[in-house]
N, C-alpha and C positions, 0 to 999 in steps of 0.2 A: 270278731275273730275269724269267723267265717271266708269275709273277704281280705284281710291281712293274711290269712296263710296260704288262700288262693283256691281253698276248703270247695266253697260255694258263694263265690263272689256275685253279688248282685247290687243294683242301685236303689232297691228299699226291702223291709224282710218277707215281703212276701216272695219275693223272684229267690233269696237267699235259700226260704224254707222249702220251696219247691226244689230247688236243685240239692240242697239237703236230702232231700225225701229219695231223690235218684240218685244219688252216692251211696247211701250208705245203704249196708246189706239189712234186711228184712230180719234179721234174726237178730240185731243190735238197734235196732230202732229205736225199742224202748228205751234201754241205755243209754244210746248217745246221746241224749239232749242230759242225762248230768254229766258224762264223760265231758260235754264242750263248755256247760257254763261254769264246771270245777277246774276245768284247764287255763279258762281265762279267768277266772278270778283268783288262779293262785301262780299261774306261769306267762300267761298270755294278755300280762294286764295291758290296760287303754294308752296309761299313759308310761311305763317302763316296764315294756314285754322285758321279761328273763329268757332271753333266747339259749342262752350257757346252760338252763336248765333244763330247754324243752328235747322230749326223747325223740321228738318228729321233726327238729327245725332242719333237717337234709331235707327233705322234703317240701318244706317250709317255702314263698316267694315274697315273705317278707325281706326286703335284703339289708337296710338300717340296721342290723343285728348290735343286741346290744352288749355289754363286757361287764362281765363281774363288778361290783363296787369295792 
C-alpha cells in the first residue's frame, strides 16, 4: 500500500519502512502501523483498492482509480 499510494514507495520493505519511519510524525508511530494495515485491508486492498471510499485518495498517486460496483 505504501508504494501504491506513493506513502513510502520502495523496492523491498526494508527501504519502505525506513522511509515510513521519516514520514510519519513521532507522536503517531505507534499508530500508524495499524492505521496502514486496517486501511489496506478493508479500503486499499491488492487486488480491488476501493478508491470511492478512500478519505486520502486526493492525495493518493495511484491513478487506475477504481468505481463503485
Amino acid at each position: 500500500m505504501s508504494n501504491r499510494t506513493g506513502l513510502a514507495p520502495g523496492k523491498n520493505p526494508l527501504q519502505v519502512e525506513l522511509k515510513l519511519e521519516k514520514r510519519v510524525p513521532t507522536e503517531y508511530a505507534v499508530d500508524s502501523h495499524h492505521w496502514l494495515i486496517l486501511h489496506g485491508r478493508y479500503v486499499c486492498m491488492a487486488r480491488k483498492p476501493l478508491c470511492f471510499k478512500c478519505a486520502v485518495s486526493n492525495y493518493c498517486s495511484y491513478k487506475p482509480k477504481t468505481m463503485p460496483a
